[in-house]
C-alpha positions, 0 to 999 in steps of 0.5 A: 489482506489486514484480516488474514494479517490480524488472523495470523498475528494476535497481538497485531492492531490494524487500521483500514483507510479506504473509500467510504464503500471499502470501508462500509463492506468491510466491517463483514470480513472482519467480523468473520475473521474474528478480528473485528475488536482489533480493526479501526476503519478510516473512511477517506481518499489516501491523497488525504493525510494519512493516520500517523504514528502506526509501524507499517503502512500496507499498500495493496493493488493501489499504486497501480492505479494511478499515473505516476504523478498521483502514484507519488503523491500517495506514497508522500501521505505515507511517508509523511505518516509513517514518519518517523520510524515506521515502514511502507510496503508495496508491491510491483515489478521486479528487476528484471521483469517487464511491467503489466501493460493490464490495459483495462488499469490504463484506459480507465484510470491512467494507471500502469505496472511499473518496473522496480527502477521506476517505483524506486525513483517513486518512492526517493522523490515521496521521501522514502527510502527502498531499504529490502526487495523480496518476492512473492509466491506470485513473482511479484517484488514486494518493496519495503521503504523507511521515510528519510 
């Protein structure tokens, strides 16, 4: 996704934080998307302190994967970093719609789909506020917040 954005956006800088393995693997998508000079990579746990000051904090098929409890305290790194004017967006269900039971996500890793009303609640008590809800070609909410 941060190579098809810096792709798209020339003038656009980006940071990947991720596991050590993303991260390591991720240097050939880069280099291939002919981005690799606009790209910092931060290998490390997004429970750790996130790198601050930057516009917009993407999250990608993370939320997901975690029971609400941790699901919290990873959008509190992101708006404790994005503080205090840049953005957080996520994807999830919307209203309306009933969350993903993908059974592998809960089994494994006690995470589940959420409706909108669930990762709104989510993300007030992270401190952050839903400021716009659009869709994506998928149907999916994509959610965008401001730290309060």
């Amino acid at each position: 996704l941060l190579a098809e954005i810096l792709r798209a956006r020339p003038e656009v800088r980006g940071t990947l934080v991720d596991l050590p393995g993303p991260v390591a693997r991720s240097s050939e998508i880069f280099q291939a998307a002919g981005v690799a000079d606009r790209v910092t990579t931060v290998a490390q746990s997004f429970f750790d302190p996130l790198p601050g000051g930057r516009d917009l904090y993407i999250l990608k098929n993370v939320l997901g994967d975690w029971p609400d409890r941790q699901a919290t305290a990873i959008l509190r790194r992101c708006a404790d970093a994005a503080r205090p004017s840049g953005r957080v967006v996520f994807s999830g269900t919307g209203p309306g719609e009933d969350a993903s039971p993908e059974l592998l996500m809960m089994v494994l890793v006690g995470g589940r789909g959420r409706m909108f009303d669930e990762l709104r609640e989510m993300a007030r008590e992270a401190g952050l506020e839903v400021k716009a809800v659009g869709r994506q070609a998928s149907g999916r909410a994509i959610v965008e917040c401001r730290p309060r």
